[in-house]
matplotlib code that plots the C-alpha trace (Angstrom):
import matplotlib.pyplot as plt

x = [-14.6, -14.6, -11.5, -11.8, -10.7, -14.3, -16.1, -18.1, -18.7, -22.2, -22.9, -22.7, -22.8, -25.9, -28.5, -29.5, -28.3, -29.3, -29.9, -32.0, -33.5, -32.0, -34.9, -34.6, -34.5, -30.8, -32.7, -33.8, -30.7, -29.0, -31.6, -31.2, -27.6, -28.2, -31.0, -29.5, -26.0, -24.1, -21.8, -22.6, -25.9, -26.3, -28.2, -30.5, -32.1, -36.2, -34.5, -32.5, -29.2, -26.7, -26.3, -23.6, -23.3, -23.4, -21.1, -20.8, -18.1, -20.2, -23.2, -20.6, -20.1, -24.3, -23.6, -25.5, -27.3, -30.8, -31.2, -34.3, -34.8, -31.1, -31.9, -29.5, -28.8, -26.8, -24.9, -24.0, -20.8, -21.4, -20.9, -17.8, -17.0, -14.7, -12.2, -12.2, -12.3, -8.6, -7.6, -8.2, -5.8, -2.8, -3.6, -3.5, -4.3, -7.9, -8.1, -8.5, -12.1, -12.8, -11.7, -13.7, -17.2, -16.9, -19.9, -22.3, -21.9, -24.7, -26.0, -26.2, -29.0, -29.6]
y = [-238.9, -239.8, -239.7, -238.6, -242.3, -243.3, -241.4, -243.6, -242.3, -243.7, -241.0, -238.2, -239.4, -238.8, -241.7, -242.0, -240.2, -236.5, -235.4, -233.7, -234.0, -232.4, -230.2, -229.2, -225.3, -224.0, -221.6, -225.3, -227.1, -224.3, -225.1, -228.5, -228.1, -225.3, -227.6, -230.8, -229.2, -231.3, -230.0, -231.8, -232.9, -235.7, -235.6, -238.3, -240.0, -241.3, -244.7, -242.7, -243.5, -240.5, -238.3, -236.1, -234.2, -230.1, -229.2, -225.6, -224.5, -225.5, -222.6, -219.9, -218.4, -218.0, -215.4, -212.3, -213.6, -214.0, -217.8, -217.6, -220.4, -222.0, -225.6, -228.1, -229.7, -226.1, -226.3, -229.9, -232.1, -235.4, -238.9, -239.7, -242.3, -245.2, -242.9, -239.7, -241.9, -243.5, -240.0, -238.7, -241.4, -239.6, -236.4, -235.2, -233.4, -231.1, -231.6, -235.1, -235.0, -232.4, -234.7, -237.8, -234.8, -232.5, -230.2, -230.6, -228.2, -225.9, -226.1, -229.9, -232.8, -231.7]
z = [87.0, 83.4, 80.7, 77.6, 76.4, 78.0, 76.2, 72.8, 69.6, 70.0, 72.8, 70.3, 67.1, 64.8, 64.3, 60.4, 57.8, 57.9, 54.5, 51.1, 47.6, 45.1, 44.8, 48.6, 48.1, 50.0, 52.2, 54.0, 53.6, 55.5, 58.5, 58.7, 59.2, 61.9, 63.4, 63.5, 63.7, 61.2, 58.4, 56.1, 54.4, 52.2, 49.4, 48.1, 45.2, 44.4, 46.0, 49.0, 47.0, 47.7, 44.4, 46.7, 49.6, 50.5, 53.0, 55.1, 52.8, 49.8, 51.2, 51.8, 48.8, 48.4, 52.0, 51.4, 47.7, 46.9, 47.6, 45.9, 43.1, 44.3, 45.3, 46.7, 42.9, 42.2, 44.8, 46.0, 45.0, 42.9, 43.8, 42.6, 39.8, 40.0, 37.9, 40.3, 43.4, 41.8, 40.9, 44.5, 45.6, 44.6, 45.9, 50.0, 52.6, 52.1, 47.9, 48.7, 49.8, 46.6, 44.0, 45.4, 45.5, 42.3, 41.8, 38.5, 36.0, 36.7, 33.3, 33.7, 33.9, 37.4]

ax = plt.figure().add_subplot(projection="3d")
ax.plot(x, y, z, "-o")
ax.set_aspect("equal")
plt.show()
């Protein structure tokens, strides 16, 4: 009989990054997080460079909507800057992870 101590996290961890464009509409990023089961996506650049990542909680409040014409850009967190990253130092607990990954403005470059 096996322990829990036994167990690796190679035996159930993911291979590869599982991930998106920024163009990837959010009707697909939702299946690729039921398919793959992950709960998080990240999302990549022309060069595979992460621009952010989408989380479950990110796709919530889009429950019920139209998802037409939303795309992962809208609803994704940025990669942080050197400034946020220092900022999210000083906080704890669950806001920590949200200052390092602030969404774009929605109006923005995106």
């Amino acid at each position: 009989m096996t322990t829990q101590s036994e167990h690796l996290v190679e035996a159930i961890m993911h291979k590869g990054v599982i991930g998106c464009k920024p163009s990837t509409s959010l009707e697909e990023v939702i299946r690729i997080m039921a398919d793959t089961n992950v709960e998080v996506l990240v999302v990549t650049g022309p060069d595979e460079e992460a621009l952010g990542i989408i989380s479950q909680l990110d796709v919530l409040p889009f429950y019920g909507q139209n998802l037409k014409g939303v795309r992962a850009r809208d609803v994704m967190r940025a990669k942080p800057d050197r400034h946020s990253a220092g900022d999210a130092r000083e906080g704890s607990g669950r806001d920590h992870g949200r200052a390092l990954y602030q969404r774009p403005d929605r109006h923005g470059p995106w």
